[in-house]
N, C-alpha and C positions, 0 to 999 in steps of 0.2 A: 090440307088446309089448316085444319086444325092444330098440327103439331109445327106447324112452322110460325103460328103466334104464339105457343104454350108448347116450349121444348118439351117442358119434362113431361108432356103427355106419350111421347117417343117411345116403344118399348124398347126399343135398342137402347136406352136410356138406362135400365134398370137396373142397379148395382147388385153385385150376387149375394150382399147382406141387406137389401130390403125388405126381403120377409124378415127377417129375424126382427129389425125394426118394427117393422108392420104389427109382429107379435106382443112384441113389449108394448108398443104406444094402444093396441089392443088391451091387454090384461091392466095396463095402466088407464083406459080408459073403465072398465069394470071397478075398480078399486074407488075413484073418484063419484062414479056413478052410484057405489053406494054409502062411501064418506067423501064428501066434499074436501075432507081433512088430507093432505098428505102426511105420510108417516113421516116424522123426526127423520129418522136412522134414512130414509131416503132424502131429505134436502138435509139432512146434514153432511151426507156423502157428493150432494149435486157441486158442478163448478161454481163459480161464483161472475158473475160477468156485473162489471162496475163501468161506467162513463156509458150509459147502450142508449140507442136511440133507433127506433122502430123504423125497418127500411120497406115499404110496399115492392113488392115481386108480381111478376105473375103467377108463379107457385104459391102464393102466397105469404104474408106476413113473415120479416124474420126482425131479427134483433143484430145490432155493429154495435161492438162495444170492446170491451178489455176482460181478457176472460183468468181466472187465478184457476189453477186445479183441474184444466180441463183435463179426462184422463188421455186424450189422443194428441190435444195442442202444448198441454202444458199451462205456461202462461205468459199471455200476447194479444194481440188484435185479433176478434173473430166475427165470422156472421153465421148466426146459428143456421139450422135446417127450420122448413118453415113453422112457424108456431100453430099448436095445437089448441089449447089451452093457456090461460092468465089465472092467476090469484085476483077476485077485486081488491084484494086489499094490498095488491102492490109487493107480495114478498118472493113470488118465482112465477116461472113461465113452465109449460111443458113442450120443448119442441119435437121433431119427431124424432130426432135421437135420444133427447135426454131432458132432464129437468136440470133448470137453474136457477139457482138462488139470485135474486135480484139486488143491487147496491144502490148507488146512486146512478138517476136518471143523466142524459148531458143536459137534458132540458127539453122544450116541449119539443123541438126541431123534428121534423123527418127527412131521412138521409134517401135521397134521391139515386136510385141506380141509371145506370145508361138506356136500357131497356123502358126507364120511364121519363125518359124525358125526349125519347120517340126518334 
């Protein structure tokens, strides 16, 4: 019941580099936990995603936007994995792949998936 409202509760779901994610967004969640600060040399390495506008999932929160640098996409139209973490102050996200540096917003808009509009 459960996994047919919320796919990615499925373990047959499980891609075979989710721990290694799991690990990172762990040791990255320590690092934050005890400086709020991210390091430089990591957002200065993050993609860059410009035009994004916050899409509601049932996985939860991700980001569509224009991505510069990503190391697997390149640079093009992306929707990250879902968000972990924000800056308040508006300058990156942490999703559960990676961190990215944030550009320009599209505007307050939120992008509507199929799945949410039922």
């Amino acid at each position: 019941m459960l996994v047919r409202a919320f796919r990615f509760l499925d373990p047959a779901r499980i891609s075979s580099d989710l721990p290694d994610r799991l690990h990172a967004l762990a040791d990255d969640c320590e690092r934050l936990h005890r400086s709020s600060a991210v390091p430089a040399t990591v957002l200065s390495d993050a993609p860059l995603l410009q035009d994004w506008a916050p899409v509601p999932t049932s996985d939860g929160v991700r980001l569509a936007g224009y991505v510069t640098g990503h190391p697997v996409h390149g640079n093009c139209p992306v929707v990250t994995t879902p968000l972990w973490w924000a800056d308040p102050s508006g300058g990156w996200v942490r999703s559960l792949s990676r961190f990215y540096r944030l550009g320009a917003c599209a505007g307050d808009g939120i992008v509507r998936t199929a799945e949410d509009r039922g």
